[in-house]
Structures are given as C-alpha cells and as structure tokens.
ROTI-538558 format. One record per residue (C-alpha): residue in three letters; residue number from 1; x negated, z negated, y. Coordinates in nm, 3 decimals. Layout:
ROTI-538558
 rest  nr      c1      c3      c2
  ALA NUM       X       Z       Y
...
end
This chain:
ROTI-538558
 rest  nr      c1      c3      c2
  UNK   1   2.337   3.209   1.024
  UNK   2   2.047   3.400   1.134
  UNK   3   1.708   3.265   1.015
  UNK   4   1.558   3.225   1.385
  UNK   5   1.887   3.019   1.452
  UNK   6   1.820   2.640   1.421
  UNK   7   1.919   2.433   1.121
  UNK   8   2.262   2.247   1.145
  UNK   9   2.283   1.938   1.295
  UNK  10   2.319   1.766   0.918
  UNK  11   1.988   1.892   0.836
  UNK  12   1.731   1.623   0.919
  UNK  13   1.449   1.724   1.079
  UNK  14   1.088   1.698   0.904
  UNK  15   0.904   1.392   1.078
  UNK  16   0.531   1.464   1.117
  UNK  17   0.320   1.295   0.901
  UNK  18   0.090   1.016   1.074
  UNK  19  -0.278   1.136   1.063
  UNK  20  -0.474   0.852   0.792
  UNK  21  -0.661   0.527   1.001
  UNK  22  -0.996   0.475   0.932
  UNK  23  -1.095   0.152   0.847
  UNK  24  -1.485  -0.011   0.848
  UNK  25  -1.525  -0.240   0.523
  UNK  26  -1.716  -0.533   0.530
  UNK  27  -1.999  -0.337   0.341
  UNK  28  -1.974  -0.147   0.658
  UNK  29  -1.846   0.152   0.487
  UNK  30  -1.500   0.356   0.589
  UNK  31  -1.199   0.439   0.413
  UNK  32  -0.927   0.631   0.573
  UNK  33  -0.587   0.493   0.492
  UNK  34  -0.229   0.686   0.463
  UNK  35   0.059   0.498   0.685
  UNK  36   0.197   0.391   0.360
  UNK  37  -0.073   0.172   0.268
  UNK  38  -0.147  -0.022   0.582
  UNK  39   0.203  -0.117   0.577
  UNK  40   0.124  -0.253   0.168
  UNK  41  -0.165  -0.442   0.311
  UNK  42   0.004  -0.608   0.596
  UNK  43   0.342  -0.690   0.342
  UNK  44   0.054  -0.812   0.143
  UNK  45  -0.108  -1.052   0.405
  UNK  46   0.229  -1.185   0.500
  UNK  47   0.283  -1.287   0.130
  UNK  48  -0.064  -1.445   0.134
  UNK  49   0.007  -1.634   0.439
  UNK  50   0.376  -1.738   0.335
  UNK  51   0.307  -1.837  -0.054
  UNK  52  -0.110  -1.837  -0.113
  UNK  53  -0.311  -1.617  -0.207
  UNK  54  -0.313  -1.723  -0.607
  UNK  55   0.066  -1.698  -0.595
  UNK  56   0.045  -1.369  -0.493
  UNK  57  -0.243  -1.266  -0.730
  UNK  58  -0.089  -1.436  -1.016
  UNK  59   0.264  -1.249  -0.938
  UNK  60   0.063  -0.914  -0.912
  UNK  61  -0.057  -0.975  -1.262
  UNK  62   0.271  -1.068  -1.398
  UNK  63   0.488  -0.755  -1.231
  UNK  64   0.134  -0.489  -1.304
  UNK  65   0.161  -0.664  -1.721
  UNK  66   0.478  -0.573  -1.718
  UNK  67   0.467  -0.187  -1.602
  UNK  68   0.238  -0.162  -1.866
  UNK  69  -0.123  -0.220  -1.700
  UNK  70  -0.201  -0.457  -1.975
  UNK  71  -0.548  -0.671  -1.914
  UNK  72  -0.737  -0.388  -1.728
  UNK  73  -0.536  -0.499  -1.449
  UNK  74  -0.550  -0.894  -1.518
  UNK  75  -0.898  -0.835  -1.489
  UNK  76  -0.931  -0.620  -1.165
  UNK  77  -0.675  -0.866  -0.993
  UNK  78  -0.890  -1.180  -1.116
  UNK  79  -1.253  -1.006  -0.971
  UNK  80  -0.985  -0.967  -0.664
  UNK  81  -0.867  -1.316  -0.646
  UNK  82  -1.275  -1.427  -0.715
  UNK  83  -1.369  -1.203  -0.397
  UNK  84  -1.090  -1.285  -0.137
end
C-alpha cells in the first residue's frame, strides 16, 4: 500500500472532536465544557431527579472515599450538597 492510498476498510476512521460549549454560571461567569462533561452533568441530573440529590451526594462521597480522595472530597461534596 502506497501512503496516499486510503486506510483499509478495518481501520476506523478518526471522529472529529466536538469544539467545548460555553456555559454562563450563575455568577455570570463562563466556562467552556468538553462533550464529555456535559454528558456527566446531564447523567448527573437524571440521578438527582430519579434518587435525590443527598442520595447522590452521599454515594459520590462513598465511591470518591473509596478511590482514595479521603475527606478533602467529603468536604468539597458537602459545600456542594450545602450550595445546590
């Protein structure tokens, strides 16, 4: 094979990567966010809506204890949980 011939068919093609979304804050501030994490935040909101949001925050604490975030986290999820 040439290199200005075409990959074989088995070879799957490179998908372009989804330019970020900007996003206004409630501070009125903007973040830009990757693909990847709108679609955390929106598995996120369906969890809130199916089993509350302090069954979600206190299952976040458990699974982020447990990969070794330790209290930092506790403590960033509970200033979360206070907020939301």
């Amino acid at each position: 094979m040439r290199h200005s011939e075409s990959a074989p068919a088995w070879v799957p093609a490179k998908s372009p990567v989804p330019a970020p979304v900007s996003v206004t804050m409630a501070d009125g501030s903007t973040v830009k966010l990757d693909q990847e994490t709108l679609a955390q935040a929106v598995l996120l909101q369906k969890m809130k809506c199916s089993f509350g949001s302090d069954a979600c925050i206190k299952a976040m604490m458990m699974l982020m204890k447990q990969a070794g975030g330790g209290n930092q986290v506790s403590s960033l999820l509970t200033l979360y949980c206070s907020v939301t």
